[in-house]
BAFI-3210 file (N, C-alpha, C; in Angstrom, 3 decimals, decimal comma, padded with zeros to 6 digits):
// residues 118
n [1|2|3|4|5|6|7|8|9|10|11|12|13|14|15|16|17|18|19|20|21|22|23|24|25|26|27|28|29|30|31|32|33|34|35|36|37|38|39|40|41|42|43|44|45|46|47|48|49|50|51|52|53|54|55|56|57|58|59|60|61|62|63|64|65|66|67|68|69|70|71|72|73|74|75|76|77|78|79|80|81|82|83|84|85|86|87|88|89|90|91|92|93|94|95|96|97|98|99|100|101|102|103|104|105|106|107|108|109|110|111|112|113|114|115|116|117|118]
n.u [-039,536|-037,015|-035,843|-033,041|-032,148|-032,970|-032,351|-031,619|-033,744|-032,548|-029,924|-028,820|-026,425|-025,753|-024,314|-021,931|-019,272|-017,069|-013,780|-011,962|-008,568|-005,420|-001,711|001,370|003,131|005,282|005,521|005,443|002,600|001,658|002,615|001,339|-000,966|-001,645|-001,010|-003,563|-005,306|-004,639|-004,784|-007,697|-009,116|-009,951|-011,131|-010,348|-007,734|-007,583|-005,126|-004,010|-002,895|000,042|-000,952|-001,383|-002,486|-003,825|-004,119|-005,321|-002,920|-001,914|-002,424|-001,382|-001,501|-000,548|000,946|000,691|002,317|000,583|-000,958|-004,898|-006,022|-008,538|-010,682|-012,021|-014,815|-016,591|-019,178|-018,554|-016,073|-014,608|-013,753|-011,526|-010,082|-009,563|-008,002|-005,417|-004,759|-003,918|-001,768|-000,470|000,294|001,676|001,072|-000,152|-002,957|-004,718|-006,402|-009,532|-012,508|-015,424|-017,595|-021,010|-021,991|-024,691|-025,422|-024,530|-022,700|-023,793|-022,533|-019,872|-020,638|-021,158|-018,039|-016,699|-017,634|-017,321|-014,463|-013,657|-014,568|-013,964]
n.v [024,503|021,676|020,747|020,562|022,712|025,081|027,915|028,924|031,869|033,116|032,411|034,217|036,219|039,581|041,260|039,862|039,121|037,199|038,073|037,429|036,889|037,162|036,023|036,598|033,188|033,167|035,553|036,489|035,262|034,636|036,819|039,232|038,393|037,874|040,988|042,168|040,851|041,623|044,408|044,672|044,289|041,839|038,803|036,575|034,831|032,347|030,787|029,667|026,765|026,279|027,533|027,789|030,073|031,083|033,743|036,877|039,555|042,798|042,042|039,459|036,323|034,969|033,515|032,237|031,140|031,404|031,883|031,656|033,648|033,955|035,893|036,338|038,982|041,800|043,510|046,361|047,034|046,535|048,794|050,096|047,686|046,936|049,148|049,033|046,802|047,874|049,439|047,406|045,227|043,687|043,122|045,177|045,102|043,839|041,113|041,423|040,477|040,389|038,464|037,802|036,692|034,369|032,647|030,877|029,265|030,527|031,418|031,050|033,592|035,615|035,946|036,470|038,736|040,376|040,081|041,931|044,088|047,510]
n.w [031,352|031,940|034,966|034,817|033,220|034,502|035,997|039,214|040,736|042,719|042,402|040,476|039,073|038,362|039,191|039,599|037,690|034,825|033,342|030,895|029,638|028,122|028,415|026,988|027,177|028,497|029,967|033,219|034,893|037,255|039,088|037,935|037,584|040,928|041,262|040,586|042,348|044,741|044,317|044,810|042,538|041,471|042,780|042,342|040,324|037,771|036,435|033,050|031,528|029,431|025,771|022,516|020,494|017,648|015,024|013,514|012,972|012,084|009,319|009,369|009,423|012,342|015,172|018,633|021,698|024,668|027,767|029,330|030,841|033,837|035,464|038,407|039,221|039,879|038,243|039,201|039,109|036,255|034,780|036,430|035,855|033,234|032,913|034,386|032,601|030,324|031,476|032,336|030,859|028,111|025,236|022,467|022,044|024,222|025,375|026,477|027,402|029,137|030,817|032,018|035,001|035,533|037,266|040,237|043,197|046,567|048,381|046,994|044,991|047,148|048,307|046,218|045,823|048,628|048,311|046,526|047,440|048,142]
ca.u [-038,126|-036,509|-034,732|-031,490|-031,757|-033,365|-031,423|-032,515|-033,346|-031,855|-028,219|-028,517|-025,884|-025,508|-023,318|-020,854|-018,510|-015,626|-012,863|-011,178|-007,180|-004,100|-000,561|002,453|003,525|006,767|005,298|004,839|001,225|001,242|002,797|000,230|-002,791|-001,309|-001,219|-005,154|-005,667|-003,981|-005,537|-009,147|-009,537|-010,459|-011,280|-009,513|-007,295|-007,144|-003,991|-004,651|-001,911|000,219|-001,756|-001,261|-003,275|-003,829|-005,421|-004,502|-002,232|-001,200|-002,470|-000,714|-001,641|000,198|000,790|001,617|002,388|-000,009|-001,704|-005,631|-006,180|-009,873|-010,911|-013,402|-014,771|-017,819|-018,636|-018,158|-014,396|-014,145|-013,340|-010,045|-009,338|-009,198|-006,882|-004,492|-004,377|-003,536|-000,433|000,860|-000,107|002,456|-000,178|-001,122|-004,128|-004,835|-007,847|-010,479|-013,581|-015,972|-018,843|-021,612|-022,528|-025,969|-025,545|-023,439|-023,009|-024,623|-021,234|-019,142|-020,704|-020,552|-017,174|-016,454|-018,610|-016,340|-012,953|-013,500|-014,883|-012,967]
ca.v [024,190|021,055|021,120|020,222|024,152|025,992|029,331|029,535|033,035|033,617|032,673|035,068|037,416|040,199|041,953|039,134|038,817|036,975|038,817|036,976|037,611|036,530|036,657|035,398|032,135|033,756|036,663|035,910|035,577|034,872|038,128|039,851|037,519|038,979|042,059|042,054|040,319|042,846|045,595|043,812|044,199|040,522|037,915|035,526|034,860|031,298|030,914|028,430|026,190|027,068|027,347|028,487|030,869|031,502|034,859|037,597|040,531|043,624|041,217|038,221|035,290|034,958|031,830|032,166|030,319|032,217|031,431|032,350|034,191|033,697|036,880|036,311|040,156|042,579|044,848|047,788|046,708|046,355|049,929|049,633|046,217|048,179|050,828|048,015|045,854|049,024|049,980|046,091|044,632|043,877|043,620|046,498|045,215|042,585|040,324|041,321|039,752|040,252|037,635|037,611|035,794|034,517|031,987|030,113|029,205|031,756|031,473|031,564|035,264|036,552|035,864|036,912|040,420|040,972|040,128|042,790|045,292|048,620]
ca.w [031,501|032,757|036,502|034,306|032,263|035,688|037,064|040,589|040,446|044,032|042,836|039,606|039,914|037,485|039,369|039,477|036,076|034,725|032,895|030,207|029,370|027,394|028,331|026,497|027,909|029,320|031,199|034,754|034,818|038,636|039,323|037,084|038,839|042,247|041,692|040,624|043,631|045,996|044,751|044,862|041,331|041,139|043,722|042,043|039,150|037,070|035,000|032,429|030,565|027,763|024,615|021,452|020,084|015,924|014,843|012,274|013,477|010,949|008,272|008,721|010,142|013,588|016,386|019,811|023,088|025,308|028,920|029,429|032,665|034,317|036,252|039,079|039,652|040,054|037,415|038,897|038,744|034,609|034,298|036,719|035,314|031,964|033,130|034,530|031,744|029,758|031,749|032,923|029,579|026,689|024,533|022,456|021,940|024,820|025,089|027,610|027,506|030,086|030,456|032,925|035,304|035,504|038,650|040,763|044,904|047,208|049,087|046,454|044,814|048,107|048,259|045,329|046,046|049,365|048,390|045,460|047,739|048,343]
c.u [-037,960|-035,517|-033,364|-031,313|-032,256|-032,187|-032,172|-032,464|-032,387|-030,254|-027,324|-027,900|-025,057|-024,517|-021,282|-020,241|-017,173|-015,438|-011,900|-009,815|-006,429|-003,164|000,282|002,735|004,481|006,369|004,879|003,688|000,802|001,229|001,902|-001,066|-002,793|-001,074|-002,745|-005,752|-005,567|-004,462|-007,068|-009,530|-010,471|-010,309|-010,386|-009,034|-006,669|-005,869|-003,943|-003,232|-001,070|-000,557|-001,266|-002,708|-003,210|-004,625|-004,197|-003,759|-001,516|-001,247|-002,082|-001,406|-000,610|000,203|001,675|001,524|001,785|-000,471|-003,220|-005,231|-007,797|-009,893|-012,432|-013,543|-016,661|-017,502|-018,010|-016,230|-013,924|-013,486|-011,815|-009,310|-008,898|-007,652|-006,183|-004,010|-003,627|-002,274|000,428|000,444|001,057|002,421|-000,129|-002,366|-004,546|-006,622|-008,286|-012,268|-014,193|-017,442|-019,777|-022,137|-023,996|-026,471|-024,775|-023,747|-022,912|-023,276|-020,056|-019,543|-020,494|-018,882|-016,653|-016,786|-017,179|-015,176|-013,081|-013,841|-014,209|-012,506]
c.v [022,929|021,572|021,322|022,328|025,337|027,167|029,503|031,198|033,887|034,070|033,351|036,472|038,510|041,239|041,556|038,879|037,800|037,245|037,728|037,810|036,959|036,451|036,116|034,752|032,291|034,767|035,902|036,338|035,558|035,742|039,058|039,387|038,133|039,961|042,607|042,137|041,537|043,846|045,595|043,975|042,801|039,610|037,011|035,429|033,390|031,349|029,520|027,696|026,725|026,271|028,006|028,811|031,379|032,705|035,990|039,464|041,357|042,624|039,802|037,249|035,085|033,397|032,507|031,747|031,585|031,202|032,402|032,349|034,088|034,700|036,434|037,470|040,421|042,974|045,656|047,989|046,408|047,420|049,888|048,182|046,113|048,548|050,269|047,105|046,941|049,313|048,792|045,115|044,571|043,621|045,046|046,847|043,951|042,310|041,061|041,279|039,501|039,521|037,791|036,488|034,950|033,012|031,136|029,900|030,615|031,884|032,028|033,076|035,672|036,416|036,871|038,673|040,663|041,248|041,280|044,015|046,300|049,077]
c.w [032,335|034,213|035,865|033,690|033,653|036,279|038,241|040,706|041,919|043,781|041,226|040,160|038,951|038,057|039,451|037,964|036,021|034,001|031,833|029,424|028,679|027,681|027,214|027,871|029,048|030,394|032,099|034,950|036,182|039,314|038,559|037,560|040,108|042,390|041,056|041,711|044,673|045,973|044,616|043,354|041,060|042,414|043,778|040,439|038,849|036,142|034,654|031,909|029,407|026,354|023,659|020,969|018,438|015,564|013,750|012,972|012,354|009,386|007,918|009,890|011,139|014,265|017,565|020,957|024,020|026,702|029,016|030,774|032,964|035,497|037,492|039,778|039,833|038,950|037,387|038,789|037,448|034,279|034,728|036,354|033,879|031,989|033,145|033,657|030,764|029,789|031,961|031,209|028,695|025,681|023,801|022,171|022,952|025,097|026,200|026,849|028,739|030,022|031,880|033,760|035,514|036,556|038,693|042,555|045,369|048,193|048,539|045,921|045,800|048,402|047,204|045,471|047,434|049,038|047,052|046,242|048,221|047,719]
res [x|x|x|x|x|x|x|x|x|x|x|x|x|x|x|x|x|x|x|x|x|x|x|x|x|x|x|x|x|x|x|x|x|x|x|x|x|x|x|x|x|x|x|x|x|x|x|x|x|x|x|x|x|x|x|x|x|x|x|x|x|x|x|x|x|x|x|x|x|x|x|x|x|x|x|x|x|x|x|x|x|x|x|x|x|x|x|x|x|x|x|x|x|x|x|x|x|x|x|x|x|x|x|x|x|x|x|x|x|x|x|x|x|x|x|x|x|x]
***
């Protein structure tokens, strides 16, 4: 392997994830990011731009002004980050996409690991 493709294996962190989301454009996605936050579900929550989004819904081809959300969590927090999207969601089928992490700063995961803990 080149230095450029290298994972230091120190700052592999399989316990660290990010959580991929959808809203519509209109829902208050900050109020939905903060209350993640608050109840440590997630360390941190990105809210992305409005985007439109194209995909097929009850057969038809769909479009809609959406915002991604960027979850910075632990695993063991997917299950309640589930449950929550479930009940604050207006969605009935909303995106989650959980990706792993597989390294980053030794500052930032721990971060990330505390502010989720509890």
């Amino acid at each position: 392997m080149t230095a450029d493709t290298d994972i230091d294996a120190a700052a592999a962190a399989p316990d660290v994830v990010a959580v991929l989301t959808t809203l519509p454009a209109e829902a208050d996605a900050a109020a939905f990011a903060e209350t993640l936050v608050t109840e440590r579900l997630a360390a941190c929550v990105s809210i992305g731009a409005p985007m439109i989004s194209v995909y097929v819904w009850n057969g038809a081809v769909e479009r809609a002004s959406e915002r991604q959300l960027l979850l910075k969590t632990v695993r063991a927090k997917v299950p309640a980050i589930k449950a929550r999207l479930a009940a604050l969601h207006p969605y009935d089928v909303p995106e989650l996409l959980v990706v792993p992490v597989i390294g980053g700063g030794d500052a930032y995961l721990e971060w990330v690991r505390e502010s989720t803990a509890g």
